[in-house]
Backbone as numpy.savetxt, mean C-alpha at the origin, in Angstrom:
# Nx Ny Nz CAx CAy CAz Cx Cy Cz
-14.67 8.91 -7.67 -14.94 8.02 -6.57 -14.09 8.40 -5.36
-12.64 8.79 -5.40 -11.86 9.11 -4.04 -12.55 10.47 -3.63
-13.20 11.12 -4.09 -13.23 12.46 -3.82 -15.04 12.48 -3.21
-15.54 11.53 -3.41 -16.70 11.20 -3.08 -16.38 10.30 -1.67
-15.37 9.54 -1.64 -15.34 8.72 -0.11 -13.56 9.03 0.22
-13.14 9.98 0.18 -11.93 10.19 0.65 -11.89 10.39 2.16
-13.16 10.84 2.85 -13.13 10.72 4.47 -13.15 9.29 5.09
-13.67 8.46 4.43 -14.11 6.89 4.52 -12.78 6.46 4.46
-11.59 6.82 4.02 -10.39 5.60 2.92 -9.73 5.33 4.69
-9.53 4.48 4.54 -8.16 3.87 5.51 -7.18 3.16 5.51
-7.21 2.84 3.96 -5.98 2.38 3.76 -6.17 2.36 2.33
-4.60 1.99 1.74 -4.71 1.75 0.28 -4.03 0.28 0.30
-4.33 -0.59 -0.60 -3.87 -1.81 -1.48 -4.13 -1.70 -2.55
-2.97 -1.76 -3.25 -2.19 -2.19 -4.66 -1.23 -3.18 -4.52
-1.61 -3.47 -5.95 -0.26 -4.58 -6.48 1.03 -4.03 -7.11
2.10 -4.67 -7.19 3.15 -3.72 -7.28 2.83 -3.84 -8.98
2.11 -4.56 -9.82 2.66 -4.24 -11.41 1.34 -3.68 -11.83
1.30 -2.72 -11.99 0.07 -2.66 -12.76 0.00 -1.96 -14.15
-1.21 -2.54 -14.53 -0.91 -1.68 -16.68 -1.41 -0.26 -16.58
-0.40 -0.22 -17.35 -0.48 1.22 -17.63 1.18 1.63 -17.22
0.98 3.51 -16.79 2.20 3.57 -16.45 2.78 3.91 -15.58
2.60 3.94 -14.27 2.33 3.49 -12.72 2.27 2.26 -12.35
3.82 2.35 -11.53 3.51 0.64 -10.58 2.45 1.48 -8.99
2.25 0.56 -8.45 1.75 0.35 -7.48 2.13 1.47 -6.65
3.33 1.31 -5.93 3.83 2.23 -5.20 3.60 4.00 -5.68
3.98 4.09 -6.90 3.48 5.43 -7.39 1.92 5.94 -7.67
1.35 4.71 -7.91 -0.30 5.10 -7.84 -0.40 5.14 -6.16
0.07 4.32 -5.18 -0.26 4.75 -3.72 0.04 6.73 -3.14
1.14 6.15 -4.28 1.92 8.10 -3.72 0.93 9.15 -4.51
0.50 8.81 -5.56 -0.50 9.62 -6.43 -1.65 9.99 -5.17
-2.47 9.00 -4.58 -3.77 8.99 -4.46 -3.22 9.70 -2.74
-2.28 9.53 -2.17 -2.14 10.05 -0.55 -1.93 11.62 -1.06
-0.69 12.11 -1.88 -0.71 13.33 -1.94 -2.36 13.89 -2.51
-3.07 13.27 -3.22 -4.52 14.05 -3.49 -4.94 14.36 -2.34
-5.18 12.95 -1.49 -6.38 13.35 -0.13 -5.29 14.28 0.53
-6.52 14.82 1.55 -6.05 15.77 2.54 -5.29 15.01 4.25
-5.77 13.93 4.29 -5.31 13.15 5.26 -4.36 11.96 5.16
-3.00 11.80 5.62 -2.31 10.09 5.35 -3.08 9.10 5.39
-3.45 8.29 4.48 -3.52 7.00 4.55 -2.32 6.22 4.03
-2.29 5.35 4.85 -1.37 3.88 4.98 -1.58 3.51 3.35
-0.68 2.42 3.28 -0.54 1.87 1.89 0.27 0.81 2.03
-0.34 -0.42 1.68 0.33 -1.97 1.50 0.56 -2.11 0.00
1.39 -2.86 -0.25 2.16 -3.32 -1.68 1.71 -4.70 -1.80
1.03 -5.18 -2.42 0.58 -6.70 -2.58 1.76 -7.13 -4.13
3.06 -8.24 -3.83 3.64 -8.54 -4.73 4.00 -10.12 -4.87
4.57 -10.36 -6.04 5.24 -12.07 -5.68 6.67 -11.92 -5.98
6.86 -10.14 -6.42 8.43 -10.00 -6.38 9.24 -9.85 -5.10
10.60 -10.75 -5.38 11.00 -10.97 -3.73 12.60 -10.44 -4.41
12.52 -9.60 -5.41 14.05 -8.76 -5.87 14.64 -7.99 -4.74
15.52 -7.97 -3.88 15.69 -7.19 -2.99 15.93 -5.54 -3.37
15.82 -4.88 -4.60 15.70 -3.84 -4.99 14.62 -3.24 -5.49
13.65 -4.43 -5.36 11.85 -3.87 -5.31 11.40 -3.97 -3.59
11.85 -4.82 -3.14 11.59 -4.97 -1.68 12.17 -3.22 -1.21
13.43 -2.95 -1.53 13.83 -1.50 -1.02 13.02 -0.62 -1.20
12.84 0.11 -2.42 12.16 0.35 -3.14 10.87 0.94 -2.56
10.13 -0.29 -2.48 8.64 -0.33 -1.71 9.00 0.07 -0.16
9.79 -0.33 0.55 10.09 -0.01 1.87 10.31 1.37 1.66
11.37 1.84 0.73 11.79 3.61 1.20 10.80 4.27 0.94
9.11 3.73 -0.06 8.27 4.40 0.01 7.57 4.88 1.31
8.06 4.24 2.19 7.10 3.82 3.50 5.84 3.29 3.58
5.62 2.06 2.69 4.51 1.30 2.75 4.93 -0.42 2.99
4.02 -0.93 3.60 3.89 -2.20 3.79 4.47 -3.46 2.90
4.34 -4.05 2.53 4.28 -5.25 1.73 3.97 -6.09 2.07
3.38 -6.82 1.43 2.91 -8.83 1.53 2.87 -9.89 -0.17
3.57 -10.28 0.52 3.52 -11.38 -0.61 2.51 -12.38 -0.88
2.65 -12.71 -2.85 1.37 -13.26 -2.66 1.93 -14.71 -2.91
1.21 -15.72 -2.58 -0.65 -15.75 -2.21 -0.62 -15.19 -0.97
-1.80 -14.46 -0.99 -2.17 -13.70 0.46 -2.94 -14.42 1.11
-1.86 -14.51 2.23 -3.38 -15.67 3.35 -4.34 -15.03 4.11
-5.13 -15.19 4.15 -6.21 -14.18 5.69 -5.50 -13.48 6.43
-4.51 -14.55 7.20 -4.10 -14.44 8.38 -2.74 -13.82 8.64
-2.50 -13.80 7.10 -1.08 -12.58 6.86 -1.81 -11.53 6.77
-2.28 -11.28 5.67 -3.16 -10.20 5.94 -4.05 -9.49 6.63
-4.55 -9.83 7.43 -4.81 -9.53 8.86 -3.65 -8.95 9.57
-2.51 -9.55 9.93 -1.48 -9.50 10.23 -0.93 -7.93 10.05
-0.78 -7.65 8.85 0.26 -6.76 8.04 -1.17 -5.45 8.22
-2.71 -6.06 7.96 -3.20 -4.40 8.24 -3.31 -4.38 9.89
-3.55 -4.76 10.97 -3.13 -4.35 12.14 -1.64 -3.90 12.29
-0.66 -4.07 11.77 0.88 -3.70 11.54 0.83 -2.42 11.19
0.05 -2.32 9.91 0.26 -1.07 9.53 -0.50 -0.13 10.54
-2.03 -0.46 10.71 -2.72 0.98 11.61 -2.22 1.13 12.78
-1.34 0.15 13.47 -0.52 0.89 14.62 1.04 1.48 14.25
1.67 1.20 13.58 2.41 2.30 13.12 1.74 3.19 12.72
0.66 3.41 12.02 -0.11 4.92 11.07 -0.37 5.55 12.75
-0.69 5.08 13.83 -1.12 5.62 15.07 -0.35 5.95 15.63
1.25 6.00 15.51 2.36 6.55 15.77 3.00 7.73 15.61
């Protein structure tokens, strides 16, 4: 599927826990080094550990906490595509 719409992607969202054996942040880093172009990447979490907050930041991706409102989210992807436009 990425390799079929990898010109289309403009961003990635994940959650920071996911099953298996990849959190979030490392499946974001998985799927940017595949494509040929940066895409952005938000962290959707309800962890507020300040050593997952780091963490996710030194990845250089976004975060939002959940519950996710519209209007945060809205928020945080205009945030991100003007930094990515930087």
């Amino acid at each position: 599927m990425l390799n079929k719409n990898a010109d289309s992607l403009d961003i990635i969202i994940s959650d920071l826990r996911l099953a298996g054996t990849l959190d979030g942040v490392q499946a974001i880093e998985k799927l940017q080094a595949t494509l040929k172009n940066h895409v952005p990447g938000i962290i959707l979490t309800g962890d507020t550990s300040p050593d997952r907050l780091k963490y996710i930041e030194e990845a250089g991706l976004s975060v939002i906490h959940k519950p996710v409102k519209s209007d945060s989210l809205a928020e945080i992807l205009n945030e991100t595509f003007r930094k990515d436009l930087h």
